[in-house]
TIVO-2410 file (N, C-alpha, C; in nm, 3 decimals):
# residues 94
REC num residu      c1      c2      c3 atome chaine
REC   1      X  -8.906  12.257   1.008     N      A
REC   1      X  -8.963  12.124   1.024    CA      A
REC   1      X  -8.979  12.061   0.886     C      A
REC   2      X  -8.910  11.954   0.892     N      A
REC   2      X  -8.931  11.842   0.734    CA      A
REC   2      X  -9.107  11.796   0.778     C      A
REC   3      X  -9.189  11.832   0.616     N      A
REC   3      X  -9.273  11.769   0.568    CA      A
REC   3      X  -9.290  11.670   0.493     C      A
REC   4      X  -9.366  11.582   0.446     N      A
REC   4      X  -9.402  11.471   0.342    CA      A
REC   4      X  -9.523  11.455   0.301     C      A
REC   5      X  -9.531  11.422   0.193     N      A
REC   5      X  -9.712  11.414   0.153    CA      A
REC   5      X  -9.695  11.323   0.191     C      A
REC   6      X  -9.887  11.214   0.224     N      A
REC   6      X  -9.891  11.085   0.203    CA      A
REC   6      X  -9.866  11.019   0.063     C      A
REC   7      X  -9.844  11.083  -0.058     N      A
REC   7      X  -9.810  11.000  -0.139    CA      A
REC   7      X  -9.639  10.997  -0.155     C      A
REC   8      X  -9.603  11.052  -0.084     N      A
REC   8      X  -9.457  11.046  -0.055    CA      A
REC   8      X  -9.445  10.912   0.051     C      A
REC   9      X  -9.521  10.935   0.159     N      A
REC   9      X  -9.520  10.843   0.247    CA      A
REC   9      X  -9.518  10.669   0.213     C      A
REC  10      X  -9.642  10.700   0.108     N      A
REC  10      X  -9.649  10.551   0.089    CA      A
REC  10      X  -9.547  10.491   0.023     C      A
REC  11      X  -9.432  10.584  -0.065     N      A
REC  11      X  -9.293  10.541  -0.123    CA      A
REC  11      X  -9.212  10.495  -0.011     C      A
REC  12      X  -9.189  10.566   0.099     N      A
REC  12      X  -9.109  10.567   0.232    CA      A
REC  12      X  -9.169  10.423   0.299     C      A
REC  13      X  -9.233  10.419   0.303     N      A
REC  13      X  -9.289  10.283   0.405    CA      A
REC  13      X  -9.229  10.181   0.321     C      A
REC  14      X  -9.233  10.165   0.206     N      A
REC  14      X  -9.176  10.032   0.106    CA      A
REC  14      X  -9.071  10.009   0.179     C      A
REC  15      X  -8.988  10.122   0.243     N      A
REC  15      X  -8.835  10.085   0.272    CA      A
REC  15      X  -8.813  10.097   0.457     C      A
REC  16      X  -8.983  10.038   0.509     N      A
REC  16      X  -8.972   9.997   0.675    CA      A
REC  16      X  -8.957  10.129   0.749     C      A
REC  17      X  -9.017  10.237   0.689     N      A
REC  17      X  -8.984  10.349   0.745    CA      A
REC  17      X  -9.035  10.335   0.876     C      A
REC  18      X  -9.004  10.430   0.997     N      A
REC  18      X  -9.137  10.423   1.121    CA      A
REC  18      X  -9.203  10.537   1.113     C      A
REC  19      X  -9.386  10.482   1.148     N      A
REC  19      X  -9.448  10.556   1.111    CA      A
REC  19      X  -9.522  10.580   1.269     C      A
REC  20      X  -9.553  10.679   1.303     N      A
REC  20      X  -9.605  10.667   1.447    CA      A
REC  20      X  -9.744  10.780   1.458     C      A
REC  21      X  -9.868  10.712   1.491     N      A
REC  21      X  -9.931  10.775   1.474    CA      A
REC  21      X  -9.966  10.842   1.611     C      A
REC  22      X  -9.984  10.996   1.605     N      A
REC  22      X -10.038  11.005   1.750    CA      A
REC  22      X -10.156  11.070   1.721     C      A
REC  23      X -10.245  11.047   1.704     N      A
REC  23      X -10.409  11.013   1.772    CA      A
REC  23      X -10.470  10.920   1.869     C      A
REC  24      X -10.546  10.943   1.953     N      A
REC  24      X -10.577  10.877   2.056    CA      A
REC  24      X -10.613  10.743   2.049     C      A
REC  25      X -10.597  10.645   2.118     N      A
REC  25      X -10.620  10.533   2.103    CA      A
REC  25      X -10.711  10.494   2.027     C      A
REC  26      X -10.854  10.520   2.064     N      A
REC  26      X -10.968  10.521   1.977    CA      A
REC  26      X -10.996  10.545   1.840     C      A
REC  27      X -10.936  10.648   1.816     N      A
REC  27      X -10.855  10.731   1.665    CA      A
REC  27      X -10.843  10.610   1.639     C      A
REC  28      X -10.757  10.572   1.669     N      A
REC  28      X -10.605  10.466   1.591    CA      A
REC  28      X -10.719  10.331   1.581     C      A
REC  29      X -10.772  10.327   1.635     N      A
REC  29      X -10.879  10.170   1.594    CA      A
REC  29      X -10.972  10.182   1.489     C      A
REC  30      X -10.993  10.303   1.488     N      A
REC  30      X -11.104  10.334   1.395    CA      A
REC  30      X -11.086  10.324   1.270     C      A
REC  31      X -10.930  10.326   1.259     N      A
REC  31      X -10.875  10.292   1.146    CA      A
REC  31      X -10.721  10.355   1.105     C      A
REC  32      X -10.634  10.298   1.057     N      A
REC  32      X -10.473  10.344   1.084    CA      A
REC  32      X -10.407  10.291   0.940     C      A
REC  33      X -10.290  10.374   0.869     N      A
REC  33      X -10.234  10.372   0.775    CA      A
REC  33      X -10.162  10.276   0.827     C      A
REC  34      X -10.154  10.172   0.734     N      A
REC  34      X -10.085  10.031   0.755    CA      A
REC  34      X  -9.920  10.040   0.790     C      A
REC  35      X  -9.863   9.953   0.901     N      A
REC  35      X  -9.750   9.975   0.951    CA      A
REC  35      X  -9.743  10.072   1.031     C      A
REC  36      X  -9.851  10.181   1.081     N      A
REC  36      X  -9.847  10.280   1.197    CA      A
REC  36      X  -9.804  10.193   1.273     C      A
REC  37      X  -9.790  10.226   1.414     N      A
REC  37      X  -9.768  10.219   1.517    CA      A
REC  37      X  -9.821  10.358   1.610     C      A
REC  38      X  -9.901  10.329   1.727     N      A
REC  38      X  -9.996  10.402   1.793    CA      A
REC  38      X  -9.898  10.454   1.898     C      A
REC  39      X  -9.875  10.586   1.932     N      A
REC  39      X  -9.842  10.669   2.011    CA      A
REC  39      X  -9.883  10.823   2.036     C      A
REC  40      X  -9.995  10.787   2.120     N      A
REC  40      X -10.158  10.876   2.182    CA      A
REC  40      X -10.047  11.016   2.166     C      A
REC  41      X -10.081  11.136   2.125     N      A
REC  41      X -10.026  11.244   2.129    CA      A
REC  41      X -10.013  11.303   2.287     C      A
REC  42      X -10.147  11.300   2.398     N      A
REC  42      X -10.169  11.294   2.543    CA      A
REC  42      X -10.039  11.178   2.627     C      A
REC  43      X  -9.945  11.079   2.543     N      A
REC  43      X  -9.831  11.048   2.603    CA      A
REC  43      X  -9.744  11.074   2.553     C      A
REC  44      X  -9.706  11.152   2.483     N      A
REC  44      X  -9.596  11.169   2.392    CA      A
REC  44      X  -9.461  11.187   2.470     C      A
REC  45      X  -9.485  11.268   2.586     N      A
REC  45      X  -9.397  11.322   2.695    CA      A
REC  45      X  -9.330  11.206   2.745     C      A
REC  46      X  -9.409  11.126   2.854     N      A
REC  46      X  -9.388  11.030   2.908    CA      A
REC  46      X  -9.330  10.939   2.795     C      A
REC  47      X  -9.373  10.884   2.684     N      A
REC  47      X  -9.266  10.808   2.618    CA      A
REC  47      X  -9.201  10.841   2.488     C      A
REC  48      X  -9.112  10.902   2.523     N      A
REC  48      X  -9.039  10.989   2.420    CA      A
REC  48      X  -8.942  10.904   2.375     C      A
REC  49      X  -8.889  10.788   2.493     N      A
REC  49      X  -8.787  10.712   2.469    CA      A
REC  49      X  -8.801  10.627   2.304     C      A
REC  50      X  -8.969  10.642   2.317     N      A
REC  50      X  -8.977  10.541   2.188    CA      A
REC  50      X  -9.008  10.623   2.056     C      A
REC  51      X  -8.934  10.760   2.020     N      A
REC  51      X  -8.931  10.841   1.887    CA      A
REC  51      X  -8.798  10.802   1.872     C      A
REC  52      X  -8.786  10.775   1.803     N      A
REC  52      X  -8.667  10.776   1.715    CA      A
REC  52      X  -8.653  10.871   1.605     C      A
REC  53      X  -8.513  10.911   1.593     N      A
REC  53      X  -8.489  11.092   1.497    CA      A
REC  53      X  -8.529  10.996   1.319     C      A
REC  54      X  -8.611  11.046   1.237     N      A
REC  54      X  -8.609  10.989   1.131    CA      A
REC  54      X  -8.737  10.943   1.138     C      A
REC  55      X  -8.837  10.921   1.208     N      A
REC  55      X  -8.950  10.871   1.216    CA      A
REC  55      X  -9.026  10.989   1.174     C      A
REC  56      X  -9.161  10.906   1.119     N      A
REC  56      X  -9.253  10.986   0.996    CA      A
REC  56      X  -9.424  11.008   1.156     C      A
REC  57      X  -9.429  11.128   1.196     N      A
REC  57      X  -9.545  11.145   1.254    CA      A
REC  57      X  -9.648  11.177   1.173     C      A
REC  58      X  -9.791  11.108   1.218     N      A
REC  58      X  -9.915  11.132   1.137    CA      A
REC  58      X -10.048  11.099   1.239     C      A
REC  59      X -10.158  11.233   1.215     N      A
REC  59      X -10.268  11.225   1.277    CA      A
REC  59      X -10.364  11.246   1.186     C      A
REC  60      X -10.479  11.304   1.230     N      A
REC  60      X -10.585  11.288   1.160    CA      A
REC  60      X -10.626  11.389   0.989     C      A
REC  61      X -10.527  11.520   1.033     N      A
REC  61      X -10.530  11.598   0.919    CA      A
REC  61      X -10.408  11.604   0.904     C      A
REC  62      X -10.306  11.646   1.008     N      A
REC  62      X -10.169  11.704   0.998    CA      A
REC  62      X -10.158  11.797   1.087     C      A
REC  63      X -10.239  11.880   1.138     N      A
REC  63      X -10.224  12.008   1.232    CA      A
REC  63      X -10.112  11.936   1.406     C      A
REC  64      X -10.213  11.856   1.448     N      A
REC  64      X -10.094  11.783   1.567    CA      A
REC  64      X -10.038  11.687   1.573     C      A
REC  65      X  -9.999  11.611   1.423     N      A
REC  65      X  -9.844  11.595   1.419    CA      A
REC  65      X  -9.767  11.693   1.425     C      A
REC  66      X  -9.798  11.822   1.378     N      A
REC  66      X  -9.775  11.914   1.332    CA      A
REC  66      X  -9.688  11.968   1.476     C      A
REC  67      X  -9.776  11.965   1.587     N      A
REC  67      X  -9.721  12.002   1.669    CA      A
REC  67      X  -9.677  11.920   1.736     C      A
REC  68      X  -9.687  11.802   1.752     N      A
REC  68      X  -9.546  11.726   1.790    CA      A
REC  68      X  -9.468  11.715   1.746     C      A
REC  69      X  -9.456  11.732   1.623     N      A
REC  69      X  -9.280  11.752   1.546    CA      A
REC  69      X  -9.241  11.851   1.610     C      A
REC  70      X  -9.307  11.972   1.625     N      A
REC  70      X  -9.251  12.115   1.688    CA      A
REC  70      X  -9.201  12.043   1.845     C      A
REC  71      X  -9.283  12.009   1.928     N      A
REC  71      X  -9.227  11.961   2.032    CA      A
REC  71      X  -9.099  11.854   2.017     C      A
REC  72      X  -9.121  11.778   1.931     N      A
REC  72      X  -9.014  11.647   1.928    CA      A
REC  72      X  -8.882  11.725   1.890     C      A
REC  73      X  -8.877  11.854   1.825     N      A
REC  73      X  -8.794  11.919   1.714    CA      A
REC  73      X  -8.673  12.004   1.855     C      A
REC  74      X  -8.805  12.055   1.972     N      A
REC  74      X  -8.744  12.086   2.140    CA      A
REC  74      X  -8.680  12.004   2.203     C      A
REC  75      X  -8.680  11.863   2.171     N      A
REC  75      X  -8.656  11.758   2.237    CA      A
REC  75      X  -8.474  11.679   2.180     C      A
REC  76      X  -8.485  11.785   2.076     N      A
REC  76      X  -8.334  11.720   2.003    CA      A
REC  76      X  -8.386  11.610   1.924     C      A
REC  77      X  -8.516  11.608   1.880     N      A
REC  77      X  -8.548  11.459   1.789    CA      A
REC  77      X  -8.608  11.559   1.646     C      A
REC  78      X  -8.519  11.462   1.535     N      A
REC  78      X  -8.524  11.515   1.376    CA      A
REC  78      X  -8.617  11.431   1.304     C      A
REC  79      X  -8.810  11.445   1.311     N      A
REC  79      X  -8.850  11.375   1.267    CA      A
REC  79      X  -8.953  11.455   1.150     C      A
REC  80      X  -9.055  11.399   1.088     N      A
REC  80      X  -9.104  11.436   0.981    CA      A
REC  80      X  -9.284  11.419   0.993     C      A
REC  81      X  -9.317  11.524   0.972     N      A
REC  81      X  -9.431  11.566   0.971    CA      A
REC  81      X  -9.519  11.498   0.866     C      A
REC  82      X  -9.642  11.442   0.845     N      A
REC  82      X  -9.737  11.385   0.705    CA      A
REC  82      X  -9.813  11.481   0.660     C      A
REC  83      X  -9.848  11.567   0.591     N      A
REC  83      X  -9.924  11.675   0.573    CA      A
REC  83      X -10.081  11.613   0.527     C      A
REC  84      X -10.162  11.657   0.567     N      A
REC  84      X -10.304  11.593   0.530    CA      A
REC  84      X -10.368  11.470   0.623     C      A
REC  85      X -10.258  11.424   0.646     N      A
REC  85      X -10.279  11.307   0.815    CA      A
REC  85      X -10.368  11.201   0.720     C      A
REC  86      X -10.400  11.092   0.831     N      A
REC  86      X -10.473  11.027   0.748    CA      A
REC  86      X -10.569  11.018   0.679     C      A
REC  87      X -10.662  11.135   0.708     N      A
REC  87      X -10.766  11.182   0.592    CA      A
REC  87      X -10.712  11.167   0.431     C      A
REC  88      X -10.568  11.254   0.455     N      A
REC  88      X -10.501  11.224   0.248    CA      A
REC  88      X -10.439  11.137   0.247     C      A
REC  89      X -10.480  10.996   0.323     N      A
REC  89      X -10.400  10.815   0.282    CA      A
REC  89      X -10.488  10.811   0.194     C      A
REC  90      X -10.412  10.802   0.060     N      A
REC  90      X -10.515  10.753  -0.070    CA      A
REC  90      X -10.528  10.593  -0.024     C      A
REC  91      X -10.456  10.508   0.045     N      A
REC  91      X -10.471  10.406   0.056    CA      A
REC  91      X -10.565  10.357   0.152     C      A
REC  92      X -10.561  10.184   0.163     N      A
REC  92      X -10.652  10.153   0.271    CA      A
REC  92      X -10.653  10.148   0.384     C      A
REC  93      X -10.689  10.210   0.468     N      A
REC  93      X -10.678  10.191   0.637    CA      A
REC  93      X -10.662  10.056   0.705     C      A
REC  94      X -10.610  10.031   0.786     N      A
REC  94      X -10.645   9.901   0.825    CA      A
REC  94      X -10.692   9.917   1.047     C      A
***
């Protein structure tokens, strides 16, 4: 499984990367690395249509992105893990 720091991340986003966060809805209001896009880890199944191979997953530490890359990785989708989740966004939440 490909990893990335968030200070890797925040280089990658300059260039429109997709970033998809799966923490639960609530999670994701409470506050979200700018340009996420919210996809609840509890639907991941049901809408799989919308991962795309190349997309950057990120949750709250890293542990279940962690394991949705492992699942997405079952699924024939080549995506990339954030290590530290949004806890290590040196940046601002929005």
């Amino acid at each position: 499984m490909n990893s990335i720091t968030t200070d890797e991340l925040a280089i990658v986003l300059e260039d429109k990367a997709i970033l998809l966060d799966i923490r639960e809805d609530f999670e994701y209001a409470g506050g979200h690395v700018p340009a996420a896009r919210n996809l609840p880890l509890s639907q991941l199944e049901k809408r799989l249509s919308e991962v795309q191979p190349g997309s950057y997953i990120i949750c709250q530490s890293g542990a279940r992105s962690e394991r949705a890359c492992q699942y997405l990785a079952t699924q024939g989708l080549d995506v990339i893990n954030v290590l530290g989740g949004t806890s290590a966004w040196a940046g601002k939440l929005v």
